[in-house]
Structure formats: C-alpha cells, structure tokens
N, C-alpha and C positions, 0 to 999 in steps of 0.2 A: 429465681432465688439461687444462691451459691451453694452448693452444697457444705464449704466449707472457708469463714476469710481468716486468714492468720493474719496477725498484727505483728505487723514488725519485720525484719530482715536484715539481722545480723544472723551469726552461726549457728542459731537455735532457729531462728522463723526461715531460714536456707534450707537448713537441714528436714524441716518441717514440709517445705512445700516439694523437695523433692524425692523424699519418701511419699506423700500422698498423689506425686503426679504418676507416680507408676502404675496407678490406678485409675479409672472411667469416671472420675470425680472432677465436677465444676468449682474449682479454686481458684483463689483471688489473693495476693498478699499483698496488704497497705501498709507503706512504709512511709513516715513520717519527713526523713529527710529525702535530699537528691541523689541517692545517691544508697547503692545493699552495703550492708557490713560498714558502714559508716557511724558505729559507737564503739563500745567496748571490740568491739570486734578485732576495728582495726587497729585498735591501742592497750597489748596486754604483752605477757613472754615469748608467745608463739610456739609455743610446748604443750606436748599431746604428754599428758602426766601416765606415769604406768599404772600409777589405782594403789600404791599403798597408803598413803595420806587419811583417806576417809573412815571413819570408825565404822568395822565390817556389822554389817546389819542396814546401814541405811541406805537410801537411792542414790546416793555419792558414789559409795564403794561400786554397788552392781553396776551402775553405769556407768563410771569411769572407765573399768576394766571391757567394759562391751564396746564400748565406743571410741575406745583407741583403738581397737582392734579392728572395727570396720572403718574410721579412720583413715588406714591402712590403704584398706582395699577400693577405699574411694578417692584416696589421694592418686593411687595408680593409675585408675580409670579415669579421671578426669585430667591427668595432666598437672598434678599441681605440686608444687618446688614443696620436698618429704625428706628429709631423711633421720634415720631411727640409729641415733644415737649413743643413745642411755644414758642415765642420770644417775649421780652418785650424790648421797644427803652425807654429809661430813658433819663427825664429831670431833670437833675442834681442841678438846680438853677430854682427860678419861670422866668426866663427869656427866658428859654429854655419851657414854658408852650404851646406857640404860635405855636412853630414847631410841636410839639407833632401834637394840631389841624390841622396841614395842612397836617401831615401823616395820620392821618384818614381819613381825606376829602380822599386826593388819595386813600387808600384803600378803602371806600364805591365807589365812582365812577371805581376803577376797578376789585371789585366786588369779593373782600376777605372775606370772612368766617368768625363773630364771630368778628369781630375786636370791641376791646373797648379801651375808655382812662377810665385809674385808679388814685385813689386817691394815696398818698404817703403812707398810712397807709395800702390802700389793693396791693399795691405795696412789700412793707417793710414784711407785713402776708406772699404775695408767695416768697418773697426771701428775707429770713433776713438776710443775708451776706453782702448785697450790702451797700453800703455807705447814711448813716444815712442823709445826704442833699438830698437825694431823695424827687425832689417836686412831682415827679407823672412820670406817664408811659403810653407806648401805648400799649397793647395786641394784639399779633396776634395766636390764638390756632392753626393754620392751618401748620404755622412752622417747620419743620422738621432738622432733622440731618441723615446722609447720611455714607456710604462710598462711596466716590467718582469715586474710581478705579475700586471697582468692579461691581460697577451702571455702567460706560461703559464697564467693561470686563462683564459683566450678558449678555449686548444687545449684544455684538461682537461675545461671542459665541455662543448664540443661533440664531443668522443671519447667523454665519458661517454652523452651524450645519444643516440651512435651504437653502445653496446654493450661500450662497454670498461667494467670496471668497479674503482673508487676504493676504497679499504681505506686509510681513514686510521690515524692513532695504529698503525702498525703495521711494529713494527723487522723484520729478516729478523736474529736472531741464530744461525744454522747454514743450509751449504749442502752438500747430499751428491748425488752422481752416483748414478741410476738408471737401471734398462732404460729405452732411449728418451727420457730429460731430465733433470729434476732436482727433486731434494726442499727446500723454502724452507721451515723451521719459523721463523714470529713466536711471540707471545704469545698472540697471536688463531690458532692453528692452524696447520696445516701448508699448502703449496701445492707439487705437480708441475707442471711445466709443461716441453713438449719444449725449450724458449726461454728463457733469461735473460738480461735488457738490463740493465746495470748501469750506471745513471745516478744512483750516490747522491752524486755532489758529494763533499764533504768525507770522505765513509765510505767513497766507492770504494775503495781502496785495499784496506781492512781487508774489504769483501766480496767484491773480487779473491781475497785471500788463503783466503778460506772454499772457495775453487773449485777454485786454483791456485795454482803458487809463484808469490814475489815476481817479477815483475818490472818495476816501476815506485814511486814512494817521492815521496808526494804533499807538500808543502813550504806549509802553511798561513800564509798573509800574509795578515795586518789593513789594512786600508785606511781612516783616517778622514772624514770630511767634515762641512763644515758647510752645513745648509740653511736660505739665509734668504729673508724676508719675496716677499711678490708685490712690492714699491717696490723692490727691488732685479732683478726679473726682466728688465727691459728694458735691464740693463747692456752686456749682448751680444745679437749675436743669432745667433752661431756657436758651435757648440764649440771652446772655446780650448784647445788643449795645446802645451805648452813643446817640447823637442828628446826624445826618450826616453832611458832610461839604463838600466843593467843592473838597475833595481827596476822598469821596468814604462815603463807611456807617461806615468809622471808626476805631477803637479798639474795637474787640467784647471779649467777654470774651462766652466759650461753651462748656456744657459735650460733647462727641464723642459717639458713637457708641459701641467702646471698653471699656470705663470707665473711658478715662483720662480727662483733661482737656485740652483744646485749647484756647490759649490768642494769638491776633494778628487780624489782622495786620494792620502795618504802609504802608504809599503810597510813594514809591520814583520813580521818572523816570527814568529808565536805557535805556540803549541801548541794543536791544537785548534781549535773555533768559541772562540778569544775573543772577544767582539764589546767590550772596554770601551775608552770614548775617554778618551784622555789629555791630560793639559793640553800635555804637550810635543810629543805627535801634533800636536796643533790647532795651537798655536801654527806647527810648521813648513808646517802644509799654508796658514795665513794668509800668512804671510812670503812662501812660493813663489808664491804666486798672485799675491799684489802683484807680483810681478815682469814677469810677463804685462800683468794689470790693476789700474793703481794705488790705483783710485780705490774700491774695493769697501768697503760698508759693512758691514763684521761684524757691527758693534752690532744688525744687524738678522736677526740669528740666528734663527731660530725652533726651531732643534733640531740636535744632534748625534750622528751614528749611526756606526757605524762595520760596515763587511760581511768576511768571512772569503774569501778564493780561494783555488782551488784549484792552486794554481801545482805543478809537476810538474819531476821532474830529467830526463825524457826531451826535454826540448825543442820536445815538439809535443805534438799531443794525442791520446790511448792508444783507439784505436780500432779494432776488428774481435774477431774469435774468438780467442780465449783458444787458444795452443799448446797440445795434449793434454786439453783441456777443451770438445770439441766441442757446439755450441749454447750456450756460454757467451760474452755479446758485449760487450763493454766500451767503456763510451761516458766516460770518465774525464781526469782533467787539466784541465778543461774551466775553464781561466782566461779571460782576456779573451784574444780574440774569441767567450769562450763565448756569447753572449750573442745575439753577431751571426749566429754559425753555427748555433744550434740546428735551426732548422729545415733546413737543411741538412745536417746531423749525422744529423737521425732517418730521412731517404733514406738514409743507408749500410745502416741497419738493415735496409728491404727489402732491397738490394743483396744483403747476406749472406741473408737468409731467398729468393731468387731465386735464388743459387746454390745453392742447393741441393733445388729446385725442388720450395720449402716457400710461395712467396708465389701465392693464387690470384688470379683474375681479379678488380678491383676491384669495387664493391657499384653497382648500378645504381641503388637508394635513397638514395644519402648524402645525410642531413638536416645539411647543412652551412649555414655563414651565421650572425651572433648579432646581436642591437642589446639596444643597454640604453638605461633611462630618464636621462638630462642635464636636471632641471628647469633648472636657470639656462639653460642653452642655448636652451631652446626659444623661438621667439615668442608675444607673448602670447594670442593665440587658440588657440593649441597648450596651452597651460601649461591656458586658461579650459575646454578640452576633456576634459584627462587629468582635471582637479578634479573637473569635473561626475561624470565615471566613477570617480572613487575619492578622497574627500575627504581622503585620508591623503597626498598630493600637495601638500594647500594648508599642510601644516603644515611648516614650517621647523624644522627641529632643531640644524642645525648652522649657524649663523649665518655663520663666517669664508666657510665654500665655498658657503652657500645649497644644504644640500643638505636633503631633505623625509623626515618620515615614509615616503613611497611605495616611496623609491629604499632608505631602509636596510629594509624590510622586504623587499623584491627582495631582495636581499643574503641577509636569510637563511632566503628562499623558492626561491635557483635551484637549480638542476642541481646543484651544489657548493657548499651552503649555509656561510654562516660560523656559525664559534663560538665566535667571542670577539669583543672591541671591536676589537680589530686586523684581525681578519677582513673587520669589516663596513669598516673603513676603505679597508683593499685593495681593497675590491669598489665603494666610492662616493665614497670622499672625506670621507666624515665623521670630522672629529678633523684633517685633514692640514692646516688653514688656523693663522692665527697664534699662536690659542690654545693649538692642540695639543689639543684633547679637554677642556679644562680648564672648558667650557661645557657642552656636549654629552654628555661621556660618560656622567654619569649617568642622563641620559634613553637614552641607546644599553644601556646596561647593562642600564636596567626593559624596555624589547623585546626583547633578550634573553633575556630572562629570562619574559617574555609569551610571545614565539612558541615557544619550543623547552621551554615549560613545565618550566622549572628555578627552587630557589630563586635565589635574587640572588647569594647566599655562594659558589654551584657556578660563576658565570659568571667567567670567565678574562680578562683582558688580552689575553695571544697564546697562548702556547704552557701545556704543562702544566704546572699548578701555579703559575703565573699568578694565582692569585686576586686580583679586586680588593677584596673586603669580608674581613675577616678576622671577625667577629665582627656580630653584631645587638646594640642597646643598648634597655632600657627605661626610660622616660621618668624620670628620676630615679634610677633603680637602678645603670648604670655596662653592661657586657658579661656579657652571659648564655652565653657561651662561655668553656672555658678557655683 
C-alpha cells in the first residue's frame, strides 16, 4: 500500500510530491495525461503574484505571500528560467485612486515586501510606455515571472529522482474507502494508498465527489492571450495590470522569462478544459491592454493560446481533509494565486500528514538540486567544451531559440522523458521562437521518433491522439493508409 497517491501533476500535485519526497514515504502520482504540467499549468501568465490581491485573513493571502517566497529559492535550486521583476497595478483615471489604497492595505496586512503606492510621474519614470492617463500605481518589487512548466517539471523530477514514482496517461476513474485508505482504480490498475492528495486541477471537483459529498462547485473560466515576438519584449519591464474587477486581476500586459511579451487575459466561463481562442476574446484582451500600453504591436503575434482556471464558488481555495472521508486531502480551486502558492500549498500537506503523526523524520540523503544544458547561454569556451564531449551540442535544430541536438535529446533522456513535440518544447525551448516549430519540428519529430524507437505515425504533438503524420505516402503512388 502507498503511503500516499496524489492525483494529478500540474504545479500544485509537483509541488505536492516533491515536498513529501524529502521524506521515507512510499508515493505515487497519477497523472491523467502524457505528459506533468500539461493543464492549466502550462497555459496561464507565468507570474509569481506578490500576495496583495487576496482578502487578508484567507489561504489566498497566507499562501500566496509563502509561496512566492519559496518560489524563489526553488526556482534557484532547480535551475529554472526566474526573474523577480515587480508588478505595478495602475490606476488608470483618479477614480480608480481608491482601489489602488485598498490593495496596499491588503498587502501590508498580508505581509508583502516593499509594497508602495506611486505617484503618476514615478509611475510614468519606471515605465514610459504606459498610457499617459496614468493617475498612479501600486508597487509590489517582490513580483516575479516564472516558467511555469518547468517550475513543476523541476519539482517532478527531482521527486521522482528521490523515490516518488510518475504513472502518466493514467485517469483515477473510481474512489472507494478501505481498511486503513483507499482504493484508486485507473485503467492501468488499481492503487491503495493510506493517503489521497487531490490535486487534479480542473477534475478536482468530480474526484472530490468519488470520495465525498459535494461540497464545493468548480467554475471553469477561459482566459486568452496573445504571445508576441522577442521585438516586442522590451516593451515593459514590469508586470502591468489594470485595477481588478469581479472576473479576476484583469488584462495584464508582462515580459516572460524568454524575452517576449505576454498580453492576456480575458475571463469567460466555459464548460470544461475549453481551450479555443476567439476572435472576440482577442480582440477584447488587445483593446484592454491598449489601455494600460498604447503603443503594443500585435502584428507581431507569434501565437495565440488560451488556458482553463480553476475558479471556485468557495471564495478561497479548498484545502485540508475531506469531512468524514479521513486521509482524503483536497488541494483544489487552485485559480490564480495557484501558481504563486504551490509550493506553499504542498507544506499544508505535511501539516495534515504531521497531525496525525503519519510524517517521519526527513531523509538525510536528499539528492536535491537540477541544472540543465542552455547552449546559447553559455560562453564560447564552455559551448567549445560541451562539443568536444558530445557533438550533438554543435548542431542547431531550432534556429529562432538556437537550441541544439544535445539539449532536445536531454529532453527526452531525463528523469521525466518527453513524448511528444510539445514535450520536448516545455523542456527546451524548441518550436517556442517565432516560427513556432514551423522549421524545427520535423527534425524534433525524426528524434523522436529515433530515441524512443517509435514509428514517426505514433509520435504525438502534445497530448493523446495528437498525431502529427496521419498517413506515409509512396513516391508517386498517393497514401498507403486508409
């Protein structure tokens, strides 16, 4: 029996199993598609919020402000593309001067870093782009930007590396209480475990219910954006958001991690993971942002995506032991500040496994710590170094990001190998530059297809059923498939 199976692996069920792997605990996480951090995870702002947003008193506030902060110190240690920016909320008219004061208030009472309100003129000094009705701003320097996917692929593998063990492609479709825990039947077989973390994102809800009655009623909103070119990254250099309103914090406008720019998003309620972008989505998330920043080139789009949240009618976010469903723990709702809080989230999870003095003494071997290969990055003795030891370095495959043979075979040689072209992208950067894959991917497809010895027809996009070839053609003849 497991001591403990988390459902799910985006940033919350990550963050989950590599907090419990620092411990002598038998864990298991089942993750539904092919693939960690493949929902919301990998389609939101990419912003580690500073924590004034949340009305101080609830699990928002507390752990937003925690969990940026360790964040931090995990993004260092694991290698993962961070930089701590700060975000400025802009009050766009003196009527919006009011709200500005009550976002501070929240952030002094839940205890954010450095936060100040600014004039429109020391507003306008750090960001001259922005749109001249600027009456004033709030400051938060504590603010960060993220890669999102590989902040929980960092935790995933170094948990896995320390004993937790990954079951992809695998739903948990029934939950039944047994002596001492609980029975999980997937498709891939059954799993006991004294411990169920329920970190499925968008499906918590429906695997609450497999356990216990309703009591929570998850509220899926679309969010679109558009991501353009690196010539547009140097627009800003803060995360911009407007005043917030009853759909969320907004239209933010945000450099990335890579160098481009991120405008988005709008809030519509869908049914489900819809992820499709609409002309009239875009269209309003371009308008709003002009509003902030006039001057934004759209023309220099490189792609539109749109991510699903988990927005929740409780008001905060659904965490602890399930009433009358003992070792059942629910880590669910998890909208934005999800993102910011994870790592601080997955500390509640000991917290409960401590009360009840189920958490042992921590592992005095934790093989913690990750670095990954950055060919552009490197200096050129370093670059002339790695060549020498492995000539699959010198070859360039993806032109926009300069990223090499070396780094997409890492990709899907680590710890948590990818399996599709989208995989290898999350894990390098190949396909993410202007082109979009439109160079590259066919070459990304034949390794692929080389290292995990499959034919070409079997390899995926992203998710299942993804295929990118549909058919083989011979020379003259047309498709030799039906």
């Amino acid at each position: 029996m497991l001591d403990v199976a988390i459902i799910g692996c985006g940033v919350v069920g990550a963050a989950a199993a590599y907090e419990l792997s620092h411990y002598p605990l038998h864990v298991a996480v089942l993750e539904a598609e092919n693939d960690v951090a493949d929902g919301t995870t990998k389609a939101n702002s990419a912003i580690l919020h500073a924590g004034y947003d949340p009305e101080p008193g609830t699990q928002m506030a507390r752990l937003n402000v925690q969990g940026v902060a360790l964040a931090k110190e995990i993004c260092a240690r694991l290698d993962v593309p961070y930089r701590q920016c700060g975000s400025l909320v802009l009050a766009l008219s003196q009527a919006e001067l009011p709200h500005l004061k009550k976002l501070y208030a929240n952030g002094v009472a839940n205890g954010v870093p450095g936060i100040r309100l600014l004039t429109a003129e020391e507003t306008l000094a750090m960001e001259p782009q922005l749109a001249p009705t600027v009456a004033g701003a709030l400051f938060a320097p504590s603010a960060a930007i993220v890669s999102p996917w590989e902040f929980a692929l960092a935790m995933a593998e170094v948990a896995v590396r320390n004993g937790v063990e990954l079951y992809r492609s695998t739903p948990v479709t029934n939950i039944e209480k047994i002596d001492g825990g609980w029975q999980l039947t997937t498709p891939n077989g059954s799993f006991a475990a004294r411990y169920v973390v329920n970190a499925a994102g968008l499906n918590a809800q429906a695997i609450h219910e497999m356990a216990a009655p309703h009591t929570f009623t998850l509220e899926p909103t679309r969010g679109e954006y558009y991501l353009l070119d690196k010539s547009e990254g140097n627009r800003v250099n803060h995360v911009i958001f407007q005043c917030p309103n009853e759909n969320g914090k907004g239209v933010l406008v945000t450099p990335t991690v890579h160098g481009n720019l991120l405008v988005g998003p709008n809030a519509q309620p869908v049914a489900g993971d819809d992820t499709a972008c609409t002309a009239d989505g875009l269209a309003f998330v371009a308008a709003t942002a002009r509003r902030s920043v006039p001057g934004i080139r759209f023309g220099e789009s490189i792609r539109n995506f749109a991510g699903v949240r988990a927005n929740v009618d409780t008001g905060d976010f659904v965490i602890g032991e399930t009433d009358g469903a003992p070792g059942f723990i629910d880590l669910a709702g998890m909208k934005s500040p999800g993102l910011s809080s994870a790592p601080a989230v997955a500390k509640e999870v000991t917290k409960i496994l401590a009360a009840h003095n189920d958490l042992p003494e921590s592992k005095t071997d934790y093989k913690d710590g990750r670095t990954r290969v950055r060919f552009k990055e490197l200096p050129p003795e370093q670059k002339a170094e790695l060549i020498a030891k492995n000539p699959a370095y010198g070859r360039v495959i993806c032109r926009c990001e300069t990223i090499t043979e070396g780094e997409i075979l890492d990709a899907l040689q680590s710890e948590i190998p990818a399996v599709s072209i989208d995989g290898v992208k999350r894990r390098c950067n190949a396909g993410m530059g202007r082109c979009q894959g439109g160079f590259c991917g066919p070459r990304v497809l034949e390794l692929i297809s080389k290292t995990r010895g499959i034919d070409p027809l079997d390899v995926l996009q992203d998710k299942a059923g993804t295929n990118v070839l549909l058919c083989e053609t011979k020379t003259g003849r047309g498709c030799n498939h039906g």
